[in-house]
C-alpha positions as CSV (number, residue, x, y, z in Angstrom):
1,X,73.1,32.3,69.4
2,X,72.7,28.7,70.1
3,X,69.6,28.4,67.9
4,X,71.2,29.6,65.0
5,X,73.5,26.6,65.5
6,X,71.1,24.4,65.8
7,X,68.8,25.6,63.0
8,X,71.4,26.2,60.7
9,X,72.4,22.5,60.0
10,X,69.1,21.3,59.9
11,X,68.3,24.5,57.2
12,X,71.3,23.7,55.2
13,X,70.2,19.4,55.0
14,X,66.4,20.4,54.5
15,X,67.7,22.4,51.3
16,X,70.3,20.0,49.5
17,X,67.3,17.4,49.9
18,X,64.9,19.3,48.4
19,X,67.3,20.1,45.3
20,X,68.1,16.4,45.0
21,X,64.3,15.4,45.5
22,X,63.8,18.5,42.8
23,X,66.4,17.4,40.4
24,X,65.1,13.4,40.5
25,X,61.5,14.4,39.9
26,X,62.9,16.9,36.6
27,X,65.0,13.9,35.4
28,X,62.1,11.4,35.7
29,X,59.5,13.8,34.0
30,X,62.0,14.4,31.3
31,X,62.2,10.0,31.0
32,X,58.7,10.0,30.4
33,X,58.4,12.3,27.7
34,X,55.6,15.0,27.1
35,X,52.6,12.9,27.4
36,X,49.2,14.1,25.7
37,X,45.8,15.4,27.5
38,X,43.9,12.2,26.5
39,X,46.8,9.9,27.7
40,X,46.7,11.5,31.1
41,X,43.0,11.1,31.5
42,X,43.6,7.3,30.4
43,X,45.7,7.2,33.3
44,X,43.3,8.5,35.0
45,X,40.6,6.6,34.3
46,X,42.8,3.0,34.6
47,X,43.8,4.2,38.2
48,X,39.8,4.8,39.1
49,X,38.6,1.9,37.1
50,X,41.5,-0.6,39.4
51,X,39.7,0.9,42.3
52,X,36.4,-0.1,41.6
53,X,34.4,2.5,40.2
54,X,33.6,1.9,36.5
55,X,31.2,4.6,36.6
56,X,33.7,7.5,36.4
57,X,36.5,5.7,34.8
58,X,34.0,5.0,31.7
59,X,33.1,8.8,31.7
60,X,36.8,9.7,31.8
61,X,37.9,7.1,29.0
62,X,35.3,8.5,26.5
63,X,36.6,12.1,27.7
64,X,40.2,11.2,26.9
65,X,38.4,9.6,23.4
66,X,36.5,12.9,22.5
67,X,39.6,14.7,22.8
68,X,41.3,15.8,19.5
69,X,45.0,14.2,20.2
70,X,43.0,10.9,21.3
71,X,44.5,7.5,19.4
72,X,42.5,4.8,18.6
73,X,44.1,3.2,22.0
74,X,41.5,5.2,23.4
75,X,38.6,3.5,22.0
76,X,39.3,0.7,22.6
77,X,40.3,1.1,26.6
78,X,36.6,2.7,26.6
79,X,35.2,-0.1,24.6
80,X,37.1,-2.5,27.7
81,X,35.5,-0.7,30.5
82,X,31.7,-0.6,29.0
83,X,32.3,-4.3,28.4
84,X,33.3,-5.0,31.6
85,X,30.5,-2.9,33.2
86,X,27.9,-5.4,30.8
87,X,27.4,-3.0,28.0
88,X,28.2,-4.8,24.8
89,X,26.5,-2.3,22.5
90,X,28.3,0.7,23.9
91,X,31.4,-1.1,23.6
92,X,31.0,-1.9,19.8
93,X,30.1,1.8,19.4
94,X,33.6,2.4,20.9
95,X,35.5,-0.6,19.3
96,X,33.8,0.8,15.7
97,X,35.5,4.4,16.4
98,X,38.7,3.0,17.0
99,X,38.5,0.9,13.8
100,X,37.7,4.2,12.3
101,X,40.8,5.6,13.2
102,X,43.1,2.9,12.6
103,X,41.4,0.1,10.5
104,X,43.8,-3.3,11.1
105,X,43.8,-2.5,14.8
106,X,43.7,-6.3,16.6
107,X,42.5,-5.1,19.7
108,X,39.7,-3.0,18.4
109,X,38.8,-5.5,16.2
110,X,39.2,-8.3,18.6
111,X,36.6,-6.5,20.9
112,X,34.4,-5.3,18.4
113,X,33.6,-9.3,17.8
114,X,33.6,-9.8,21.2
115,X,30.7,-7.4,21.8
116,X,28.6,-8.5,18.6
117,X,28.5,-11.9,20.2
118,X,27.2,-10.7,23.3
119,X,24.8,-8.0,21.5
120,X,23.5,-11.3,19.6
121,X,25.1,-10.3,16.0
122,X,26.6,-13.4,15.9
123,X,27.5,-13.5,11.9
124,X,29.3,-9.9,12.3
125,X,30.9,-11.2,15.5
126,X,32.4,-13.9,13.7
127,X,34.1,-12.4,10.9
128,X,35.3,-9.7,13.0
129,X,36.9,-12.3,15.3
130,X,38.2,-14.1,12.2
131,X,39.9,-11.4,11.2
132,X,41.4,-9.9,14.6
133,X,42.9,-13.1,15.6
134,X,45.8,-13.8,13.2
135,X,46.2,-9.8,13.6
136,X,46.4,-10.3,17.8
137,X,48.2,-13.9,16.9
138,X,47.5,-14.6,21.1
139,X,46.0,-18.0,21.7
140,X,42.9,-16.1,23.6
141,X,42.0,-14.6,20.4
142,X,41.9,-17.8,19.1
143,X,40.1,-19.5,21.9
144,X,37.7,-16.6,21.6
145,X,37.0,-17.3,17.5
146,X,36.6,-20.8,18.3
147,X,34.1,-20.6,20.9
148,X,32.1,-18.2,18.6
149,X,32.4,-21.2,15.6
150,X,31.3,-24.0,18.4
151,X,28.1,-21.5,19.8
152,X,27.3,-21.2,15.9
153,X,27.5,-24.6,15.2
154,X,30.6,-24.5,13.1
155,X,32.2,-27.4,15.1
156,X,34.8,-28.5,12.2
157,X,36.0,-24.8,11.8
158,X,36.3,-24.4,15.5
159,X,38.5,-28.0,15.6
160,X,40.9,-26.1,13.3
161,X,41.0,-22.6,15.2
162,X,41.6,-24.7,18.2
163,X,44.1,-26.5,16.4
């Protein structure tokens, strides 16, 4: 009999916290909205790639891009990580899908210059960092463009993009 006295409370607390722990993660899921297959895998991918190993998180950001709900956010978070891991010409690949998707995207177009001036396409590189940075309007676009103009020789225009 004493038992049930002493189980009993701890039952009875054991229960009410799980319903509250139940009820905050419901109300939290609900806060975040439905989020998409790729979008998870994203997630996925950013967690992996903090920890260290590009390797995977590359494989799972062009999963996440392959998939049919993917937006051109996608791309261009693959198009990051192959950069990062030193492949440029991967990461225009990447950057050029994302353009496909949504043309006057900053970011894509930002690091689809950014990776023709490492691939050596430094012409290409150029206008697509001329036309990314007054999309982006962040000074690192701009110090990006001018450092492309001062590698090419185009001093006077990189005075003015620095300006």
């Amino acid at each position: 009999m004493r038992l049930h006295v002493v189980f009993l409370p701890v039952v009875a607390m054991l229960a009410v916290a799980g319903c509250q722990t139940t009820k905050t993660d419901t109300e939290q899921a609900k806060a975040q909205g439905p989020s998409s297959q790729s979008e998870r895998l994203i997630k996925l991918a950013d967690d992996i790639h903090a920890q260290g190993d590009s390797g995977t998180a590359i494989a799972l950001y062009q999963r996440a891009a392959a998939m049919p709900d993917a937006k051109p956010s996608a791309f261009v978070k693959a198009g990051e990580a192959y950069m990062r891991a030193g492949y440029p010409a991967e990461a225009a690949r990447a950057y050029q899908a994302a353009l496909a998707k949504a043309p006057n995207d900053g970011g894509a177009m930002l690091g689809l210059g950014s990776a023709m001036m490492e691939t050596g396409d430094f012409d290409a590189g150029m206008r697509a960092l001329a036309q990314a940075a007054p999309l982006v309007n962040t000074s690192s676009a701009y110090i990006r463009l001018g450092v492309a103009q001062t590698f090419a020789g185009q001093t006077g225009q990189a005075q003015t993009t620095f300006a």
